[in-house]
Residue, then its C-alpha position, 0 to 999 in steps of 0.5 A: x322496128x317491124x312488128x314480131x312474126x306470128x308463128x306459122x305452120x309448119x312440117x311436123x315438128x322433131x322432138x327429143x323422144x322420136x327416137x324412144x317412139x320409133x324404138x319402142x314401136x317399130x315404126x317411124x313418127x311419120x307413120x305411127x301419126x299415119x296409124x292413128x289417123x286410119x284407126x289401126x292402133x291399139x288404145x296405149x298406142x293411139x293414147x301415145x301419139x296423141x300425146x306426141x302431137x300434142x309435145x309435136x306442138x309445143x316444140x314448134x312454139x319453143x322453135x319460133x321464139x329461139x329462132x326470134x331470140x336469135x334474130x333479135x341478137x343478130x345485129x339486125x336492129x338497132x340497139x335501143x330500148x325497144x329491142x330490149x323490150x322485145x328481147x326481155x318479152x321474147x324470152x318470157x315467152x320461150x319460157x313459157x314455151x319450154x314449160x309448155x314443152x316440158x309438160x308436155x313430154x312428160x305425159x309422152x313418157x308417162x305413156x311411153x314407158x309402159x310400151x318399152x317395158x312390154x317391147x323389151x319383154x320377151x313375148x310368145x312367137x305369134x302366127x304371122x297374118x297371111x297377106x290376104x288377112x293382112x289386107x281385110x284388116x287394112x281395109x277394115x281399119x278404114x270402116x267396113x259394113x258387111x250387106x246380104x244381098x236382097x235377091x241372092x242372099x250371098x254376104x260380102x263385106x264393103x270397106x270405106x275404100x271400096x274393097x270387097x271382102x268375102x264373107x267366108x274370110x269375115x267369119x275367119x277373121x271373127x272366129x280369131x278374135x281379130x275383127x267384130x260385127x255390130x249385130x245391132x244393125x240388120x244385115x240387108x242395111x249393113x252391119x259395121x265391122x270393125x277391128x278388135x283390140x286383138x285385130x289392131x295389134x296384129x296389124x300393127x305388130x305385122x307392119x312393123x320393119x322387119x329389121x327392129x329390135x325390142x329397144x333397151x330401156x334407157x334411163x329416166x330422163x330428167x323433168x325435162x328433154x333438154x335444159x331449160x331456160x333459166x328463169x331471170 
């Protein structure tokens, strides 16, 4: 009989809560793990996806050993001791995968639920950001310092990604709460200009799909996101 598979990475894995993230937020899985990457999110939201990769994870675990279970059974092998040895360990293991999963989701909901009582909330109309505010911000969120030019003394803002951002457009950006400078550091070195809390949610709330509606709460699943397997 050949040796077990290890598991082997794969595409992202589909949990049964995507669907409550992408409700919630107004965005798709995909991209909110694309946000948190590029440091756009807000704390509650960087705080949910790190808890989604992590129930991202487990499914994968919980997807390998049902998809072993299943070849075990198929009628590949012969039926003796040994497939009953493999099988009784390959589901000990899915067990121990759904568990992990189940935990796992838990914690998903835990930081979920705050999100989708504050989507369903009715909330003031904000002021949209105008698209050149929109794309400082961007450019921002991927690190920017601001420099003073030794022989000229104009500012300009530098981004990571290469984009110069007037100054005149930074001091806007600061007087709206949107953006902060650390003026611990000189200017002629560059002062690190990052966004606020404020900043990250404009942004957010900004690239957010234009069709989404606040979701409807739905009722509190139960300790587990599907049924698991059943202890022997």
């Amino acid at each position: 009989m050949p040796p077990e598979p290890a598991p082997t990475p794969a595409r992202r894995a589909v949990s049964p809560l995507d669907h409550r993230l992408e409700a919630a937020t107004g965005h798709d899985i995909d991209t909110l793990w694309a946000y948190r990457d590029r440091g756009i999110l807000d704390e509650p939201h960087a705080h949910l996806v790190d808890r989604h990769r992590e129930l991202a994870k487990t499914q994968t675990g919980v997807t390998f050993y049902r998809r072993l279970l299943n070849r075990l059974s198929s009628g590949e092998f012969d039926v003796n001791d040994a497939l009953f040895t493999r099988i009784h360990r390959t589901v000990d293991q899915l067990e121990e995968a759904a568990d992990a999963r189940n935990a796992a989701a838990g914690k998903v909901l835990a930081a979920l639920e705050p999100i989708e009582a504050a989507a369903a909330a009715p909330a003031p109309e904000a002021q949209p950001l105008a698209t050149d505010d929109h794309a400082a911000l961007l450019a921002i969120a991927g690190g920017a310092k601001l420099y003073e030019h030794l022989l000229t003394g104009r500012m300009s803002v530098t981004a990571a990604s290469g984009t110069r951002i007037p100054h005149a457009k930074l001091q806007r950006l600061e007087d709206a709460g949107l953006v902060v400078r650390d003026t611990g550091h000189p200017v002629h070195a560059g002062q690190p200009v990052a966004l606020t809390d404020a900043g990250r949610a404009a942004l957010f709330a900004a690239r957010r799909t234009p069709t989404t509606r606040a979701p409807t709460l739905p009722a509190r699943p139960g300790t587990s996101p599907s049924t698991p397997v059943q202890r022997r």
